[in-house]
N, C-alpha and C positions, 0 to 999 in steps of 0.2 A: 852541807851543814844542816842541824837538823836538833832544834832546840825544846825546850819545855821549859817551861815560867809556870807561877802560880797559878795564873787563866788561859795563858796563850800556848799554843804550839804554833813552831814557825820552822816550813820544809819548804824546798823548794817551788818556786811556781810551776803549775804545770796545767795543758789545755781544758784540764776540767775546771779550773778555777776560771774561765774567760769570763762570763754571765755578770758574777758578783765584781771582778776586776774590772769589768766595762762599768757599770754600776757608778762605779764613783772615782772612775778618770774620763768619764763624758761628761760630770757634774760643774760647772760652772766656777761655782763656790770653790770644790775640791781643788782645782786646777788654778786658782787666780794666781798664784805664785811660780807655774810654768810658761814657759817662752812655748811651749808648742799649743798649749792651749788645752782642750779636752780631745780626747781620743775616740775614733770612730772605731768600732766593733772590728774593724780588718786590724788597724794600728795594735790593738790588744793582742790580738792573734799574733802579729807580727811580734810584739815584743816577747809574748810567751815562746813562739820559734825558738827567737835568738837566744832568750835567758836555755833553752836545753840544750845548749851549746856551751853557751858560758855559765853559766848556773853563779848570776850574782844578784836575783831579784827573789826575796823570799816572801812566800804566804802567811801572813797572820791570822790564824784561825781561832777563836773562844775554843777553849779545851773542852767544856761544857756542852755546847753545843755544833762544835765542827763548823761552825758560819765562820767563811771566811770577811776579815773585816779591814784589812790593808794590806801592805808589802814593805818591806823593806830593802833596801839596797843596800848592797855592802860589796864591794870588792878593793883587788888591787889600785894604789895610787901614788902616781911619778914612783917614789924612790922605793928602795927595800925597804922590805916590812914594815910599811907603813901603807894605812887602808881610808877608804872613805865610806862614809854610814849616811842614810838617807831613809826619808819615809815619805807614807803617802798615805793616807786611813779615809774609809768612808767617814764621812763628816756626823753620821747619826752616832757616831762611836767617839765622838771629840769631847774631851774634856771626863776620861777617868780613868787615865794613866796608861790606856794600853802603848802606846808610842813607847812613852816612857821605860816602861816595863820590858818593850822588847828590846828596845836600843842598850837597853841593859846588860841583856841578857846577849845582845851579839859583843857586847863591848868585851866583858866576860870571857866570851869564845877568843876572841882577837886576841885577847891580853893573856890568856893561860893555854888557850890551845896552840896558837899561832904565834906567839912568841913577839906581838907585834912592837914594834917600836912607836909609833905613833897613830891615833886615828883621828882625820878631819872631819868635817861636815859643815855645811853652808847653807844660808837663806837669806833673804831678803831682809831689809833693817823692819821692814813693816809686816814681816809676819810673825807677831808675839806668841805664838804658838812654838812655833820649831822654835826661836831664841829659848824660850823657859826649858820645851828640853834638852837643849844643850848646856842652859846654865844647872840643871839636876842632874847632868851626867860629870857634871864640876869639869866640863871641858873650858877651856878661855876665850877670851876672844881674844884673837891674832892683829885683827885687822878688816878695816873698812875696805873695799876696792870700788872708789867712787864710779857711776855710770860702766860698768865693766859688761858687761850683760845685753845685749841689742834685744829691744822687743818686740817695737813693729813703729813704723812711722817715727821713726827717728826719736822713738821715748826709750830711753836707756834709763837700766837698773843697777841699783847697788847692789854691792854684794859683803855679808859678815863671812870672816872665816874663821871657825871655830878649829881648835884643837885639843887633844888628851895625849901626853909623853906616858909612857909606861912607867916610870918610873912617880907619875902623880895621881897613876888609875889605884883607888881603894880597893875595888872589890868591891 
């Protein structure tokens, strides 16, 4: 997959992207919402491996200037045709739609290329970030799953599960 939006281009991750990808999944901040925590410069490497394998973590890069500035996730999940969407953006880049904008634009792909039937996506009840873009992607929320989540020392997390049927995606 291999998209264009008004500022972004979003292709595949690939090993040249590590530097900027280390960047802002070692950041603290960026990561409060992962159970693995931040990522050391091998783990990066290592997930870029895998993703050229499976190819479901894509680069966000400013059209403008080729900086890369997140990723996104998108693959298969549980049943047919039906996918999951995720992100993860350097935090200097928070708050001017780019998330927005791309989850857009893969919703987009899923629903007209792919034919999909439904796409989820999750986060934590306390990260009003990813909720706002779930509720601008006019996906719903499904459902709380209290403590679902093990973190560390026995602090368990919530979990939102958000969804969009194809037949309620606009365009």
């Amino acid at each position: 997959m291999e998209l264009k939006t008004e500022r972004l281009i979003i292709r595949p991750m690939i090993m040249d992207d590590i530097e900027s990808v280390h960047a802002y999944l070692n950041d603290e901040q960026t990561m409060r919402f992962f159970v693995e925590g931040t990522y050391s410069i091998k783990k990066v490497k290592e997930v870029i491996e895998k993703n050229q394998k499976d190819n479901n973590k894509y680069s966000i890069l400013l059209k403008d200037t080729n900086e890369l500035i997140g990723h996104i996730s998108f693959h298969p999940w549980g049943m047919r045709k039906t996918y999951e969407i995720g992100w993860v953006f350097n935090k200097l880049y928070y708050n001017k739609g780019y998330a927005t904008e791309a989850a857009k634009a893969v919703l987009q792909y899923a629903f007209t290329n792919l034919k999909a039937h439904r796409v989820i996506a999750t986060c934590q009840p306390e990260n009003i970030a990813s909720k706002r873009i779930m509720e601008k992607l006019n996906m719903r929320l499904e459902g709380t799953f209290p403590k679902c989540i093990f973190y560390k020392d026995d602090i368990w997390w919530d979990e939102l599960f958000y969804a969009i049927l194809e037949e309620e995606y606009k365009g």
